[in-house]
C-alpha positions as a Markdown table, in Angstrom:
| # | Residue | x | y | z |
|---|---|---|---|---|
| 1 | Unk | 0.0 | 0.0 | 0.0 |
| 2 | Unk | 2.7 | 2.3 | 0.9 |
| 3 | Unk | 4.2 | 2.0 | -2.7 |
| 4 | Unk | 0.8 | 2.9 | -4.4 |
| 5 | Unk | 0.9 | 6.1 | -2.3 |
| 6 | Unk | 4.3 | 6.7 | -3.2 |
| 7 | Unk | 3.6 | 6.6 | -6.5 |
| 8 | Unk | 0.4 | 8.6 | -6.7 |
| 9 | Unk | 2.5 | 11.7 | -5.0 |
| 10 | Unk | 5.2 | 11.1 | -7.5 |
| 11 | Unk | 2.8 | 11.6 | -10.4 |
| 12 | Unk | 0.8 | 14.6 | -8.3 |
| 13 | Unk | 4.3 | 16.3 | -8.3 |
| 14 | Unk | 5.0 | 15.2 | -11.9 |
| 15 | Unk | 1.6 | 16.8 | -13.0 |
| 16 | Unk | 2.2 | 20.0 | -11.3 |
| 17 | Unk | 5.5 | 20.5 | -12.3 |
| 18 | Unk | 4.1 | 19.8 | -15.9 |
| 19 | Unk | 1.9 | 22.7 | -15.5 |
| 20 | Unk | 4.4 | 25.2 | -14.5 |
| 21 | Unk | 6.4 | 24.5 | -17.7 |
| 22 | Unk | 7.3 | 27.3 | -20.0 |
| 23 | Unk | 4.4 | 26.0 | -23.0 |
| 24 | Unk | 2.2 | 23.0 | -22.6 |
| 25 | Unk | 4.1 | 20.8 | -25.3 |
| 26 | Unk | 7.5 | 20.8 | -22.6 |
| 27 | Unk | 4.8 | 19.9 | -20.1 |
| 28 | Unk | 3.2 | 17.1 | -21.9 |
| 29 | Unk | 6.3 | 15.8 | -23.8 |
| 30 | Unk | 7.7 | 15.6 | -19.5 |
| 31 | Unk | 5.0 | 13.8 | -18.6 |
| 32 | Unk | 5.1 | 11.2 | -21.5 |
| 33 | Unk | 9.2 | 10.8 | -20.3 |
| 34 | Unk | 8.4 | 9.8 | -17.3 |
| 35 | Unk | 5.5 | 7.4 | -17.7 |
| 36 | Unk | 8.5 | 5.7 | -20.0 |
| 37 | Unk | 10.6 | 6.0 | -17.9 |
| 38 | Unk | 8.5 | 4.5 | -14.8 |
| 39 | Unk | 7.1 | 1.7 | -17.6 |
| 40 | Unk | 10.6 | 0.7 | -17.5 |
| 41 | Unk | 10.8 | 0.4 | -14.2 |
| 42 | Unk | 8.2 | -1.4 | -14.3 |
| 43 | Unk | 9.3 | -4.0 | -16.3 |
| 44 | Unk | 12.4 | -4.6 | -14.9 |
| 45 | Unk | 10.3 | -5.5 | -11.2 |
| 46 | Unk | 7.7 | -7.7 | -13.3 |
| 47 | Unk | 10.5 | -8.9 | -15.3 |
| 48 | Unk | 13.7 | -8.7 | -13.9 |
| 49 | Unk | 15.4 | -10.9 | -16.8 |
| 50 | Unk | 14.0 | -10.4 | -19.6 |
| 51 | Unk | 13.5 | -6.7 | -19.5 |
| 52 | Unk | 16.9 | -6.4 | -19.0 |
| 53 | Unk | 18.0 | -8.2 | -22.3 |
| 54 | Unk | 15.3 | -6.1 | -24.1 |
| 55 | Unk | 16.5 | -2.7 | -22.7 |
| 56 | Unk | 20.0 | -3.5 | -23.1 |
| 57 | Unk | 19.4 | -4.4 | -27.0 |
| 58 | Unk | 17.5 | -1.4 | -27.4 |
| 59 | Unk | 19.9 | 0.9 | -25.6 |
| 60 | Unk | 22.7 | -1.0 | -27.4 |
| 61 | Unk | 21.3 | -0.4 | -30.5 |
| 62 | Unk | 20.0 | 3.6 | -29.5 |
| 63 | Unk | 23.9 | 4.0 | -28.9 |
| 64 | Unk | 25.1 | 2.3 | -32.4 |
| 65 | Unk | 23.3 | 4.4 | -34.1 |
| 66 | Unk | 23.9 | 7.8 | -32.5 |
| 67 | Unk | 27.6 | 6.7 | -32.9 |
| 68 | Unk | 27.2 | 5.8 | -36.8 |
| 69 | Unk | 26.1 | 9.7 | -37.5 |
C-alpha cells in the first residue's frame, strides 16, 4: 500500500511540475518521459530478466546508431 501512495505523490508532483512549464508541449512531452521512464521500471520489477536483455538491446542499438552519425 505504501508503494501505491508513493507513486500517486510522484505523479501529483509530476503533474504539477508539468503545469508550470514554460508552453504545454514541454509539459506534456515531460510527462510522457516519465511514464516511459516509470514503464521501464516497471518492467524490470515484473521482469527482472527479460527486460533487462530487451533494454539493453534497445539501448545497445540507441547508442550504435547515435555513434554511426
Amino acid at each position: 500500500m505504501f508503494l501505491e501512495i508513493l507513486a500517486a505523490t510522484f505523479y501529483l508532483f509530476t503533474l504539477i511540475a508539468a503545469f508550470k512549464m514554460e508552453t504545454p508541449l514541454k509539459g506534456l512531452l515531460f510527462v510522457l518521459a516519465v511514464i516511459a521512464v516509470s514503464g521501464i521500471l516497471y518492467l524490470f520489477i515484473l521482469f527482472p530478466g527479460i527486460s533487462g536483455i530487451v533494454v539493453s538491446v534497445m539501448l545497445g542499438a540507441f547508442i550504435l546508431k547515435q555513434g554511426s552519425r
